[in-house]
C-alpha positions in Angstrom: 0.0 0.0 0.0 1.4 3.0 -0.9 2.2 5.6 1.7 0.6 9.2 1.3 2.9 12.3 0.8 2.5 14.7 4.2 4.1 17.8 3.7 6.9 18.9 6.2 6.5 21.8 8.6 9.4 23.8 6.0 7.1 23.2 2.9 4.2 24.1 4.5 5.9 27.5 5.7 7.4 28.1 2.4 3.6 27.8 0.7 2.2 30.2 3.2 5.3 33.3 2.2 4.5 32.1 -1.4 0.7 33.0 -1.2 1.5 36.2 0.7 4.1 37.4 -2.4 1.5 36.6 -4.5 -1.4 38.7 -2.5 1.2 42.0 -2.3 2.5 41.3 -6.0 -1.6 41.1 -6.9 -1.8 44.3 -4.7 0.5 46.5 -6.0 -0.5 45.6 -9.8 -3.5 46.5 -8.9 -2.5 49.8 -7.2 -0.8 50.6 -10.2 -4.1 49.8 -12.3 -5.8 51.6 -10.0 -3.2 54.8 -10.0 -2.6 54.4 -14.0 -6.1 54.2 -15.3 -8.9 54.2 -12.3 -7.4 57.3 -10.6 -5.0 59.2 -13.1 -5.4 62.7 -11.1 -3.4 61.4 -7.8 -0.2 61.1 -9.4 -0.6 64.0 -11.6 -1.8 66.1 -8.3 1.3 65.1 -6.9 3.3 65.5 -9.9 2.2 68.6 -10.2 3.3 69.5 -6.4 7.0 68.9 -7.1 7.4 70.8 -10.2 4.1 73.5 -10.3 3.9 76.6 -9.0 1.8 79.7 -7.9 3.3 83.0 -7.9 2.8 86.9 -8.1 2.7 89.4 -11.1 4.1 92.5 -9.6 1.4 95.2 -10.7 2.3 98.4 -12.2 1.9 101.3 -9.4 0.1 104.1 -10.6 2.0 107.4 -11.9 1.7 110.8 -9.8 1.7 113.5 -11.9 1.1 117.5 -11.7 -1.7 119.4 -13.3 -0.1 119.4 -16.8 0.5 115.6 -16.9 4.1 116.0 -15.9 5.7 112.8 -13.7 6.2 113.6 -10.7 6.4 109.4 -9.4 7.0 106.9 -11.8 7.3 103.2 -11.4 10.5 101.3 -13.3 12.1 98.5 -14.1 14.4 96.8 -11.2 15.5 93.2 -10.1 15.9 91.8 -6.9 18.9 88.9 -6.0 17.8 85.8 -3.7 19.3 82.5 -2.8 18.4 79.5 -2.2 20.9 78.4 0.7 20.8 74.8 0.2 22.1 75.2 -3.0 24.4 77.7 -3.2 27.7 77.1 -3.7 30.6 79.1 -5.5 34.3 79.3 -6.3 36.0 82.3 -4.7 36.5 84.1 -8.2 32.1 83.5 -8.5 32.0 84.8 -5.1 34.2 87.9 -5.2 32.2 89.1 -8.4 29.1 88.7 -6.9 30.1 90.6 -4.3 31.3 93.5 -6.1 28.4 93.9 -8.6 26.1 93.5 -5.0 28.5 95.9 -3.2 28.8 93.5 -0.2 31.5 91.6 1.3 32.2 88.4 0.5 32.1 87.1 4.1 28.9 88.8 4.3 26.9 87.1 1.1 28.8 83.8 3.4 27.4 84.4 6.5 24.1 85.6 5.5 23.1 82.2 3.0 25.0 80.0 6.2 22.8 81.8 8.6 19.9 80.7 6.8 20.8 77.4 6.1 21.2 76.4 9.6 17.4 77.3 10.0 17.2 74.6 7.2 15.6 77.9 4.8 15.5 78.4 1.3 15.1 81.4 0.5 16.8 84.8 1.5 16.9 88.6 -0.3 20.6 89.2 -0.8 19.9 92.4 -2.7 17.5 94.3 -3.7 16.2 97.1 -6.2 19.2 96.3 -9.0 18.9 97.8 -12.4 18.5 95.4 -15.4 21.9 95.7 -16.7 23.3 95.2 -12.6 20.7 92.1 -12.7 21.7 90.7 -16.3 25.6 91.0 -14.9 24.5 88.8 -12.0 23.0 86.3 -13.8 25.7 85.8 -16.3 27.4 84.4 -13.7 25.6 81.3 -13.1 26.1 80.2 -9.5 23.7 77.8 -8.4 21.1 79.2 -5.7 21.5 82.7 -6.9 17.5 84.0 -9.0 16.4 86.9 -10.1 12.6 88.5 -8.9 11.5 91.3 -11.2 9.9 94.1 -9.2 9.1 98.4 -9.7 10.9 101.0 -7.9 9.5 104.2 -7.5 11.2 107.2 -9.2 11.0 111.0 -8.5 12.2 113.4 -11.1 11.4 116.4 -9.0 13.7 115.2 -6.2 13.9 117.9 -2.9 11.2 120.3 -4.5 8.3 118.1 -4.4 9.5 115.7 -1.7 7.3 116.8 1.3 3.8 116.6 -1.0 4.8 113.6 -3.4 6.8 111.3 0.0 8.3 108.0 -1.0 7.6 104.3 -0.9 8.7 101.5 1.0 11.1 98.6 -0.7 8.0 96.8 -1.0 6.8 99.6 -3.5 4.3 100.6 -0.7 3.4 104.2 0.3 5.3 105.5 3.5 4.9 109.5 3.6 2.9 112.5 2.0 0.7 111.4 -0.9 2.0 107.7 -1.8 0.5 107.1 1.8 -2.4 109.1 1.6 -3.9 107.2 -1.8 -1.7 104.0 -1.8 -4.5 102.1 -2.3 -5.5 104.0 -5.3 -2.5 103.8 -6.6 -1.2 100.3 -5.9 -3.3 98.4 -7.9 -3.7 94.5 -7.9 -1.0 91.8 -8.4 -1.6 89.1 -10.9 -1.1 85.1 -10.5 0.0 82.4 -12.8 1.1 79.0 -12.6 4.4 78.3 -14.0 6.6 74.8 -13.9 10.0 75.1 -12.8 12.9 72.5 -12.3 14.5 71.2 -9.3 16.6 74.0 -8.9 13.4 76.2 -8.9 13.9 77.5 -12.0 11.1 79.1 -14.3 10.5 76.0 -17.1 7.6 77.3 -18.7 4.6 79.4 -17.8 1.3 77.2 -17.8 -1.6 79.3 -16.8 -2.8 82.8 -15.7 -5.0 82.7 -12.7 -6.0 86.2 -12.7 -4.2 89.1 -15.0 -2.2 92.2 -12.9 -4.6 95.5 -12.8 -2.1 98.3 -13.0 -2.6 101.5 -10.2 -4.8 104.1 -11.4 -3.0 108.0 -12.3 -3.4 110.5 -10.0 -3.3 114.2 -10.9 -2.2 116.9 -8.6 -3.1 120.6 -8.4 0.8 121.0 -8.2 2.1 123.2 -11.5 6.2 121.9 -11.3 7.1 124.8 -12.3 5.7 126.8 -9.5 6.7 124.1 -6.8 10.1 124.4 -8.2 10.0 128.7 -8.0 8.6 128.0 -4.3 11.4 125.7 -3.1 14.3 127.6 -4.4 13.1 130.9 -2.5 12.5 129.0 -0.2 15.5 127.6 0.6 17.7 130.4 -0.6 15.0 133.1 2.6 15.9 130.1 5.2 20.2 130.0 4.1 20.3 134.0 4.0 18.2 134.0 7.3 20.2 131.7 9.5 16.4 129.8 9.6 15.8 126.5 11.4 13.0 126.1 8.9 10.3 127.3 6.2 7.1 126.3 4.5 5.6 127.7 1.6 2.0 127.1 0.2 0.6 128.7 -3.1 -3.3 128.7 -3.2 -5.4 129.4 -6.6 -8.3 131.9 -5.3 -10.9 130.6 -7.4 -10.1 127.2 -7.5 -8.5 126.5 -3.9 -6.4 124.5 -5.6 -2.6 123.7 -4.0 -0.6 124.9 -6.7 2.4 124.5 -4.9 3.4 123.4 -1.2 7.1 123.5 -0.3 9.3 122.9 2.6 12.9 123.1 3.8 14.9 121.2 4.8 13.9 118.8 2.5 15.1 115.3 1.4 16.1 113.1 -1.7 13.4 110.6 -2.2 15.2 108.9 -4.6 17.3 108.0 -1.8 14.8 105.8 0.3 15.1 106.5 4.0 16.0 103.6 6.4 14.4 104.9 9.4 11.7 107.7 9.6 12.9 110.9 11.1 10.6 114.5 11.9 12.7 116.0 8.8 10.1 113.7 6.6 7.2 115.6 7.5 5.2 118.1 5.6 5.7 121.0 7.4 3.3 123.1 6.2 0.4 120.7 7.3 1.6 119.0 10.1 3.6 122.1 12.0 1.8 124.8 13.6 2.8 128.1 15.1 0.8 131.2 16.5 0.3 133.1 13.7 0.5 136.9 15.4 0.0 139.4 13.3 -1.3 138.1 10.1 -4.3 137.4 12.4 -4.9 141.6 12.5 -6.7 141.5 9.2 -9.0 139.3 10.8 -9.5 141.2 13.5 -10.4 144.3 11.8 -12.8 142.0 9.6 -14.7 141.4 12.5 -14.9 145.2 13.9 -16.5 146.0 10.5 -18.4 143.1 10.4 -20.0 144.4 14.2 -20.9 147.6 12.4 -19.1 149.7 15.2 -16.3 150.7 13.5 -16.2 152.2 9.5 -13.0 152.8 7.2 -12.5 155.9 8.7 -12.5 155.1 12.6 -9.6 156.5 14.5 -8.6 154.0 17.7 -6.2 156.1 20.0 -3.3 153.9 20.6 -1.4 156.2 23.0 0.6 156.1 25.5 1.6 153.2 23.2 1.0 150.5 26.2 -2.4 149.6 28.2 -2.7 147.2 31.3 -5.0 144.4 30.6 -6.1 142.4 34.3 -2.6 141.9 35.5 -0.4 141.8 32.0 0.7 144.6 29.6 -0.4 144.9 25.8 2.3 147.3 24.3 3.3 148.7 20.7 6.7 149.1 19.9 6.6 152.3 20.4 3.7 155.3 20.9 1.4 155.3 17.4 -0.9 157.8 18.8 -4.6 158.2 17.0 -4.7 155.4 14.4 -7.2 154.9 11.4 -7.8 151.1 10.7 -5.8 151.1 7.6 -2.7 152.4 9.9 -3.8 149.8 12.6 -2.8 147.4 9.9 0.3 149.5 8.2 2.5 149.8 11.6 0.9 146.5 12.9 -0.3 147.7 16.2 -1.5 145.3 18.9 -3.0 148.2 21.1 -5.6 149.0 17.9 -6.2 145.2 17.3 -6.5 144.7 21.3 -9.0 148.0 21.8 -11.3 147.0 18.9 -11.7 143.5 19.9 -12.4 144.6 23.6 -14.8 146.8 22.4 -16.9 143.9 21.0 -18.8 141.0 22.1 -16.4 138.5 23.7 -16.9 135.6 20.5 -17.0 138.1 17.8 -13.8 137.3 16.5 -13.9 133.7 17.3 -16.6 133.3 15.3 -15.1 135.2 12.0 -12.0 132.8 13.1 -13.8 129.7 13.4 -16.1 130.5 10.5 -13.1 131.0 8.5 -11.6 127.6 9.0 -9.5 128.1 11.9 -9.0 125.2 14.4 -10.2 122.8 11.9 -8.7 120.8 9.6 -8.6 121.7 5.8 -10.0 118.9 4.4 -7.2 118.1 1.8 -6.4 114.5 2.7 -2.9 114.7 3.9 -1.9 111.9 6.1 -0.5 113.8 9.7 -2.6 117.1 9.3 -3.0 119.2 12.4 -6.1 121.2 13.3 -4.4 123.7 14.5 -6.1 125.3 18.7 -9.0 127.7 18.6 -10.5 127.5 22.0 -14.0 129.2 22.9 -13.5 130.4 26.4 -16.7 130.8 28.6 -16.2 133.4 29.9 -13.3 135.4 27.7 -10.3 136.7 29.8 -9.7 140.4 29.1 -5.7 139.6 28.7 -6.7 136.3 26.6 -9.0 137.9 24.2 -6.8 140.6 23.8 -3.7 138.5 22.9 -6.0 136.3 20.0 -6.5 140.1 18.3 -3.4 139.8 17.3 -2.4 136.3 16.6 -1.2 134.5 20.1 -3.1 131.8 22.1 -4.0 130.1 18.6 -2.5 128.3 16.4 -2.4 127.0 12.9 -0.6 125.8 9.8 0.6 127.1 6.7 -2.2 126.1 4.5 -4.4 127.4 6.8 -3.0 130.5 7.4 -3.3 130.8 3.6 -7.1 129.1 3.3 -8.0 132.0 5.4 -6.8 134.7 3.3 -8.1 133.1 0.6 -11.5 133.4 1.7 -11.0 137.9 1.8 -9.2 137.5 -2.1 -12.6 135.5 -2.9 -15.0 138.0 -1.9 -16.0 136.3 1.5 -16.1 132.7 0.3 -14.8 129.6 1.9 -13.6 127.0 -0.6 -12.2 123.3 -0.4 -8.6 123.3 -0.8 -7.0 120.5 -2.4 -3.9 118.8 -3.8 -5.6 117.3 -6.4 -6.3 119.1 -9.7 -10.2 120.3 -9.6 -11.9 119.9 -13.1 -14.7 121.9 -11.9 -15.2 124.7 -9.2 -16.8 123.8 -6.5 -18.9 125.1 -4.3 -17.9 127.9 -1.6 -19.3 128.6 1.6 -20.3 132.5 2.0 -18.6 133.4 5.5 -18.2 136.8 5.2 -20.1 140.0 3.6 -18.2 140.5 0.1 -18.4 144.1 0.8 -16.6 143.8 3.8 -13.7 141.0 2.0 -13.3 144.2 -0.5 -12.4 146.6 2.0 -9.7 144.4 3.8 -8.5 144.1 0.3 -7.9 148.0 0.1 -6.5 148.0 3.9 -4.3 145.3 3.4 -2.8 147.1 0.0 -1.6 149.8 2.5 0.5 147.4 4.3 2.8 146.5 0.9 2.9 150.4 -0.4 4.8 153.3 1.5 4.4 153.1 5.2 3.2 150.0 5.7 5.3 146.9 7.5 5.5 145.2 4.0 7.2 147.1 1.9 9.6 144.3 1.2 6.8 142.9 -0.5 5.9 145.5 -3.0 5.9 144.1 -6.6 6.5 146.8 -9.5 3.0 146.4 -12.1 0.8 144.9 -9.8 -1.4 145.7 -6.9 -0.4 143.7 -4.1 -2.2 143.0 -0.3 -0.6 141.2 2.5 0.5 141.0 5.9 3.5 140.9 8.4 3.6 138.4 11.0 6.0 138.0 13.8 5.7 135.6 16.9 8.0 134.2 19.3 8.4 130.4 19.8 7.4 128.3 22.3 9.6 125.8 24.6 9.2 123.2 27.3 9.2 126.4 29.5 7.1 129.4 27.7 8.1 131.8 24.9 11.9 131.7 23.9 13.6 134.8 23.6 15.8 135.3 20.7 13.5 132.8 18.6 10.9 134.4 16.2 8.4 132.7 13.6 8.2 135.4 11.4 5.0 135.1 8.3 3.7 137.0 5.3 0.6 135.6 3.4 -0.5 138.2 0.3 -3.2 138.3 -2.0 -2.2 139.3 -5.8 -3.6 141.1 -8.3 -6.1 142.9 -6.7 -7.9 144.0 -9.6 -9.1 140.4 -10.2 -7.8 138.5 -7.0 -6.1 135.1 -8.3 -3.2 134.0 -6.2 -2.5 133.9 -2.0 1.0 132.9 -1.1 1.8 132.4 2.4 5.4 131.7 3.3 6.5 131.2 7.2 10.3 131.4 8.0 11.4 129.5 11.8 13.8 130.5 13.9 15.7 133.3 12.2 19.0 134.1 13.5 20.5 136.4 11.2 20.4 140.1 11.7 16.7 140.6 11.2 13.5 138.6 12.2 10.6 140.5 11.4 8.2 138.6 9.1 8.3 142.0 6.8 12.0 141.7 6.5 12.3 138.0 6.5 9.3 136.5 4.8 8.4 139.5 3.2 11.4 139.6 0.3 10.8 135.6 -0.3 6.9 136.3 -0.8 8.0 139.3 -3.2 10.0 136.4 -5.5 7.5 133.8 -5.4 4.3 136.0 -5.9 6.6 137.2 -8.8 7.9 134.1 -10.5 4.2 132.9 -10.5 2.5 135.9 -11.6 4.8 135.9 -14.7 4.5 131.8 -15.0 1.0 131.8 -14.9 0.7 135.1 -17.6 -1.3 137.0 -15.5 -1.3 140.6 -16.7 -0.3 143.4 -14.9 -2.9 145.3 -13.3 -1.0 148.4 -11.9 0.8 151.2 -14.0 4.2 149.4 -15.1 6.0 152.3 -14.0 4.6 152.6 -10.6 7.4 152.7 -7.8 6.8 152.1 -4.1 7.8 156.0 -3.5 4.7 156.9 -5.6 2.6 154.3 -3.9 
């Protein structure tokens, strides 16, 4: 009888490893059925993770230009250089070049990718903003880990002049100061994104789709004429170096537009040159700084005396014996006026006339010209950092307090103000919107004061340019000029400084057909004068000047008309 076959223990193991090869070689065949045909978008999904990717389409920031078209901030061209620290590597000859078209060290472009590495990074800015040609050069080199990233740099052709109004962007092409701040989102526009493939160095292959296309930054037009803001920075600068200044502003107003045809400051700054760390000298002065404007405030004051009906053109306010105590302080002239008409109140710029008027009135009736004229409020124009200025209603007025606001202390303002106000007398009593944008059609005023009234402080304020007056530095040969003198001292930590002045002139021009206000404010004079008729006065001369003659507006005074026969 034959004996059956048992397997052994070994066979029976070796089966069992045999079925299990078979199960995992029948699994993975079918995995790769599966993968192949059944569920083709896995692999490609993560194909498409090693080699595909999303990035940004720098958009194209918007131009800044002045009312003529003219650039005043353009976006171009640049390159920035990164690296990829796990794979760069360089001979020293590589090294050195790159770090001489970079203008680093070499042991700097060292330590900065072997910092990064050891926080196991990839990526890392080794420079940035490069010209195309600087960028090309780079990349002719060919050292692994080393890319290019195309970006826009910001570019101002105006430089100094415009800095103040125009300010700067960031590296990141983002607004930081003035108006690149104020409308950066109007101007910044929207990136685009695409998918592109690159290589295993991360290297652009081929571009595969765009997502969504870049939307450039939309143009914006300023009220600023170039030419003017140029005119106003040079005077500027050449009053506040012949002065011994600390500092100036200048602001040129369009009557009938209240448009900001130019808005200048010194010191100033290069732009171009893009500030590592803010500092107060980045600051538009003539919006953000303010100062008590003294005696500039007098036509105001006399505004408001005709305005109460209790004094006419031809009022006489006795101004002797040139001093007056007011509760327990002085108000003094410089010296004993006598009997004074209001147009001589204004020509010899006399606080005891401006002080005996307004205490001769209701207590608010020169706050309320003031505060109906715009002071202590801000002007509406949109500048990022723009002071309001102090114009306090006291309840009940001081004596000594309401005598000091007559002419021009325990206030305070800013340039544009200062120069908003008197453009409300050159406009026949009318408050308009100022702005830094160009206006394409006029807009609407607000009636603050009688026109007949705005007229006469017209005719006053001429007085105070021609013979006798405190503003004969002013006086422009061919046209009929109005203005006033302004002189303050500054303020410290512990009250008024001696020996430190703010000294002002704002003036209306021509007169025949009022166009043009142009206030300029000098600080801290330290030459031998400081008198805002002697400092300001000469700079307002050249820039009321330059613009009248810019601008073509005709004379509207005899040509041959000299102060003597004013």
């Amino acid at each position: 009888m034959s004996q059956k076959y048992k397997p052994t223990f070994i066979a029976w193991r070796f089966y069992l490893i045999l079925a299990v090869i078979c199960m995992a070689a029948t699994g993975l065949a079918w995995r790769v059925f599966d993968l192949s045909i059944v569920d083709q978008s896995f692999l490609r999904h993560q194909g498409d993770e090693r080699v595909l990717r999303q990035v940004s389409i720098p958009a194209f920031r918007g131009m800044i230009v002045d009312r003529q078209h003219f650039p005043l901030a353009v976006s171009t061209m640049v390159y920035s250089i990164w690296v990829n620290p796990k794979e760069f590597h360089t001979e020293k000859q590589s090294l050195n070049e790159l770090a001489e078209l970079t203008k680093l060290k070499s042991k700097e472009i060292v330590a900065l990718v072997s910092r990064y590495k050891q926080k196991n990074k990839e990526f890392v800015y080794l420079k940035r903003s490069l010209s195309p040609a600087l960028a090309k050069s780079i990349k002719a080199l060919h050292i692994p880990g080393v890319y290019l990233q195309q970006e826009y740099k910001r570019y101002y052709p105006e430089g100094e002049a415009a800095a103040h109004v125009i300010g700067f962007t960031n590296i990141d092409d983002q607004g930081q100061e003035g108006l690149e701040l104020g409308y950066n989102a109007w101007l910044s526009g929207e990136p685009g994104k695409k998918w592109v493939i690159k290589d295993r160095l991360g290297r652009v292959i081929s571009d595969v789709q765009t997502i969504a296309s870049e939307q450039p930054g939309r143009e914006l037009i300023l009220s600023i004429d170039r030419r003017l803001q140029y005119l106003a920075y040079r005077e500027l600068l050449k009053g506040v170096t012949e002065n011994q200044a600390q500092s100036g502003s200048v602001v040129i107003l369009d009557i009938k537009t209240g448009e900001v045809l130019a808005m200048a400051n010194y010191p100033s700054f290069n732009p171009n040159n893009r500030p590592v760390h803010l500092t107060e000298g980045y600051r538009n002065r003539a919006v953000t700084d303010t100062f008590e404007p003294g005696s500039t405030i007098k036509a105001f004051t006399v505004a408001s005396a005709l305005e109460s009906g209790k004094f006419q053109m031809d009022s006489i306010i006795d101004t002797s014996p040139g001093w007056m105590k007011v509760g327990r302080n002085i108000v003094r002239d410089n010296r004993d006026h006598g009997p004074l008409s209001l147009t001589q109140v204004l020509q010899v710029s006399s606080n005891m006339g401006a002080s005996k008027m307004v205490l001769s009135l209701p207590p608010n009736q020169l706050w309320s010209l003031l505060h109906r004229i715009g002071f202590g409020e801000e002007t509406g124009i949109g500048f990022p950092g723009e002071q309001s200025g102090v114009l306090v209603k006291h309840e009940p007025w001081g004596a000594f307090t309401l005598a000091t606001l007559s002419f021009g202390y325990g206030m305070s303002a800013t340039t544009l103000q200062l120069a908003k106000a008197y453009a409300v007398l050159g406009n026949g009593g009318v408050k308009l919107p100022v702005s830094l944008l160009r206006v394409e059609k006029t807009p609407t005023g607000e009636k603050v004061l009688e026109k007949e009234i705005a007229n006469k402080m017209l005719l006053l304020l001429e007085s105070v340019v021609n013979k006798g007056g405190s503003g004969t530095a002013a006086f422009i040969p061919g046209y009929r000029v109005a203005g006033k003198t302004g002189t303050t001292r500054m303020v410290g930590e512990d009250g008024y400084l001696d020996h430190h002045h703010s000294s002002s002139f704002v003036g209306i021009a021509p007169l025949t057909q009022p166009r043009l206000v142009v206030a300029v404010v000098i600080h801290d004079p330290q030459g031998k004068q400081y008198y805002g008729g002697e400092v300001s006065g000469p700079v307002f001369k050249k820039i009321m000047e330059g613009t009248l003659r810019v601008l073509g507006l005709p004379p509207d005074a005899p040509l041959n008309n000299t102060l003597a026969q004013s």
